[in-house]
N, C-alpha and C positions, 0 to 999 in steps of 0.2 A: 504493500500500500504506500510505502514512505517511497519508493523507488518510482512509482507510479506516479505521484504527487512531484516529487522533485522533476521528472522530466517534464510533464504538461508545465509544470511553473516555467525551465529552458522556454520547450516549446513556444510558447504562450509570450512572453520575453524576445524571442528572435522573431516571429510574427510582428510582433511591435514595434521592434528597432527597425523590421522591412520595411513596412510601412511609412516607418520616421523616414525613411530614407528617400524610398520613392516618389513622395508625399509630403517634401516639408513644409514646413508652415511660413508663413512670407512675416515676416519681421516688421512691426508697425513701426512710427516716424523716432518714438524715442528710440526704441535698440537701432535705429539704422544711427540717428546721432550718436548714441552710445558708441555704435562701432567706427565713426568718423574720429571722436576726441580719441577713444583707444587708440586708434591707428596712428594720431600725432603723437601721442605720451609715446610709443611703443619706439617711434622712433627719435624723441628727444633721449630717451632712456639709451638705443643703441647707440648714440651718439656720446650720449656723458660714459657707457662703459668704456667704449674704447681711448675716450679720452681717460681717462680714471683710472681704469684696470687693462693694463694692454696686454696680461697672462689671462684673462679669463676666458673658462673654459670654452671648450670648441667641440661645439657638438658635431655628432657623428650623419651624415647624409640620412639616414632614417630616422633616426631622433630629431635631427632638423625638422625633417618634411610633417612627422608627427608633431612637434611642438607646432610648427603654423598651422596644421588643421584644428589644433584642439584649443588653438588662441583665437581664429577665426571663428570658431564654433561658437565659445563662450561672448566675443565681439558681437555676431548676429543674435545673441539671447541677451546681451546686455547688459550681460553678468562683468560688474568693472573692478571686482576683485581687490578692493581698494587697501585692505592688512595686507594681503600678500604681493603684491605690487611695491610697497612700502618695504616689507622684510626682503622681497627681491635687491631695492635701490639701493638697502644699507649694507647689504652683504654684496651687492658690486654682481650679483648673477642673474641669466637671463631668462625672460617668463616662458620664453617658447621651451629648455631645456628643463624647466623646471615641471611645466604644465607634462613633460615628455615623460619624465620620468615615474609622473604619479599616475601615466595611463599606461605604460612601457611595464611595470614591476607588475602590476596586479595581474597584467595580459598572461605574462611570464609567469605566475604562481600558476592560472588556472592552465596553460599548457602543462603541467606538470602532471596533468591527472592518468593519462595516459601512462605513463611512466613508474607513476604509484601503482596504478593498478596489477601491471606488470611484475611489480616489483612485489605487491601483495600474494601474486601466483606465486611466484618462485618461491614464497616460503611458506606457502602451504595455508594460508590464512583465506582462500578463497578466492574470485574474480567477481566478486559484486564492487562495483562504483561508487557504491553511496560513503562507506569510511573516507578511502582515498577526496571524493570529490567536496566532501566535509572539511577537510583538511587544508585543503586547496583552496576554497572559499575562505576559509579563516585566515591563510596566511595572504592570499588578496586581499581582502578589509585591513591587514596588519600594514604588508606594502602600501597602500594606497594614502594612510596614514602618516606612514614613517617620515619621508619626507618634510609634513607641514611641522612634524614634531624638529625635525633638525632644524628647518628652517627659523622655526622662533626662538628656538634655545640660541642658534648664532646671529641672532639677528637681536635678542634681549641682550647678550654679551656684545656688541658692536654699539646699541645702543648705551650701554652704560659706559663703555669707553668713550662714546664722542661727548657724553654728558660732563665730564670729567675734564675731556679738552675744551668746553665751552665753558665753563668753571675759569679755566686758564686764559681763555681767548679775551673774558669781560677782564680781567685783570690788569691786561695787557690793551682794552682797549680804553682803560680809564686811567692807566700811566700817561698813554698818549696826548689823551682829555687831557689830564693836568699841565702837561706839557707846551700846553698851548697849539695845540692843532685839532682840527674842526672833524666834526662826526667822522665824514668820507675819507680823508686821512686816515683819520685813528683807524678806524678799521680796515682799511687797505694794511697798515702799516701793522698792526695785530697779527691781519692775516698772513704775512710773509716773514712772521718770525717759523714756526714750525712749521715741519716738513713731513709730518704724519697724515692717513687718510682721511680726517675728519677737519683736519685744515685744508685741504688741499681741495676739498669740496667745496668749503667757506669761500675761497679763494676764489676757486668758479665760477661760485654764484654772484661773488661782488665785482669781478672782473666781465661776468655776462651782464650786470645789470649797468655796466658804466656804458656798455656798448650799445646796449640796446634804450639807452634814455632811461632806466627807471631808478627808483631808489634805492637803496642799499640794504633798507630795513624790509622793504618787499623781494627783494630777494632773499633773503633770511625768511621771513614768513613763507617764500613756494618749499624755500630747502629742507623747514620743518616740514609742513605739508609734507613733501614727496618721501621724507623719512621718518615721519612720524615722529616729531621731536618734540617733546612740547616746550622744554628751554627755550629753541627758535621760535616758537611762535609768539611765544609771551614776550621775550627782547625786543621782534621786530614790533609788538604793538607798544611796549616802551617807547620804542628809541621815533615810533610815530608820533607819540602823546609829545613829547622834550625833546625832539631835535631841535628846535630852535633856541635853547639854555642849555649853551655847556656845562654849566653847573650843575643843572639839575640831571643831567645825562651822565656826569659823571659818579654823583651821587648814587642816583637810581643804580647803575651799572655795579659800583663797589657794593650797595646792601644784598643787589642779585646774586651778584657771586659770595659775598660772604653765605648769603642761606644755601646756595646749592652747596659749598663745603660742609660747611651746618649740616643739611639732609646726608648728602656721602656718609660724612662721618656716622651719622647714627646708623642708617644703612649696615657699613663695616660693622657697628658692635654688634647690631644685631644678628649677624649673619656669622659673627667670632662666638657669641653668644651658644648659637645653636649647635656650633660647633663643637664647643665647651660640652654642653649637655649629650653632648651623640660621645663622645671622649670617655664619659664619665659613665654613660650607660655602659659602652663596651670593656670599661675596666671593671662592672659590676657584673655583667658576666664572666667575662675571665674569674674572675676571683667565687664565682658561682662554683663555672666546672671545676675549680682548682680545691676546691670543698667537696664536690661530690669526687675526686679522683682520691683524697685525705681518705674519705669515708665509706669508700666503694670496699676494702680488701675486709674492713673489719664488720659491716653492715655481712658480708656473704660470707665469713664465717660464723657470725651468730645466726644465720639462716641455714647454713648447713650443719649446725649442731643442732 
């Protein structure tokens, strides 16, 4: 019955997708703009990686062709994927390799079935499909997965590092202040002391936005935006309110970065904190088994008398 069930659900599933296929649906006015601004971001973004990261990865001829079908796809349904887009920009990798990977692993689990099954003959366990193809579904939902899990763990570590260097950046951009040189300065002149990736983006956006006519501070507000920073975006709506009071820019600038240190720091204790407490639990076990290994010889001779 369960054998029976699971195929009509295939069945029933691959009828659907034919149909999806023969038959698609025509895409109303917002997904068709949805897939016009996509298609600009898609290619500012190709443009800042290779400006930014000239080792980043080089997909393979079929992972290419698959990452544009399945970024095209999502483009005509509208879907603008706007966290992961963000975790793509700050990790420097690309949507179409990315999107490739998380329909390329799962594809690759369930080709496996074939194989398991085979492999369940050979040792005598049967040739029914429903274990193997059990198994092969789980580890697809797992692949399919894995990915968005990698992606936000290195992409919350890249964000806490540029948090860190924007921490440094108001520091440097309120020496400047003091110094007697005006917003657009100071922060040009901020931006070309380090040579790490989270300056060298800063750098970009205030060196694109000299060229292109806009502001400094609105450059800052897209580069949060497209990274999801909220530092940048709060700065650029500062340095909007007080651009015109250096004083008050310089002010605002040193209390920002004194609390983003402030925040860090506590951050660190708390995380040395939890630390602490995982240390102290596994010296509590140790000293558990080192009590039952003391009491083990004498416990089993009062049991065997």
């Amino acid at each position: 019955m369960t054998g029976a069930m699971l195929a009509g659900a295939v069945l029933g599933l691959g009828l659907y997708v034919l149909v999806r296929a023969l038959f698609p649906a025509r895409p109303g006015l917002s997904a068709r703009l949805a897939a016009f601004d996509a298609a600009r971001r898609r290619d500012v973004e190709t443009a800042q990686n290779r400006r930014v990261s000239p080792t980043l990865e080089q997909v393979g001829s079929l992972r290419s062709r698959v990452g544009r079908e399945v970024v095209r796809f999502c483009d005509s349904r509208g879907w603008q994927l706007r966290s992961t887009r963000a975790d793509l920009a700050i990790t420097g990798k690309s949507l179409e390799g990315f999107l490739a990977t998380k329909f390329l692993l799962p594809a690759a689990a369930v080709l496996f079935i074939p194989l398991l099954v085979a492999y369940f003959a050979l040792l005598g366990l049967g040739t029914s499909a429903q274990v193997p193809a059990w198994i092969c579904v789980l580890f697809a939902v797992l692949f399919f997965f894995l990915p968005d899990l990698q992606l936000r763990q290195e992409a919350a570590r890249r964000r806490q590092d540029f948090r860190h260097m924007v921490g440094a950046f108001l520091d440097l951009v309120s020496m400047n202040l003091a110094g007697g040189r005006g917003v657009h300065e100071a922060l040009m002149s901020a931006s070309n002391v380090g040579e790490g990736w989270g300056m060298l983006r800063i750098r970009d956006a205030l060196a694109n936005a000299r060229i292109t006519g806009q502001t400094p501070w609105q450059a800052l507000g897209r580069l949060g935006d497209e990274l999801d920073i909220a530092e940048l975006r709060d700065l650029a709506g500062a340095l909007a309110l007080v651009a015109d009071d250096g004083a008050q820019v310089r002010k605002s600038l040193a209390a920002r970065a004194a609390s983003m240190r402030s925040r860090e720091l506590s951050e660190l204790e708390g995380k040395a904190g939890e630390r602490s407490q995982s240390m102290l639990v596994a010296q509590l076990l140790i000293c558990a088994a080192f009590l039952v290994f003391l009491a083990y010889p004498a416990l089993m001779r009062v049991m065997s008398a």
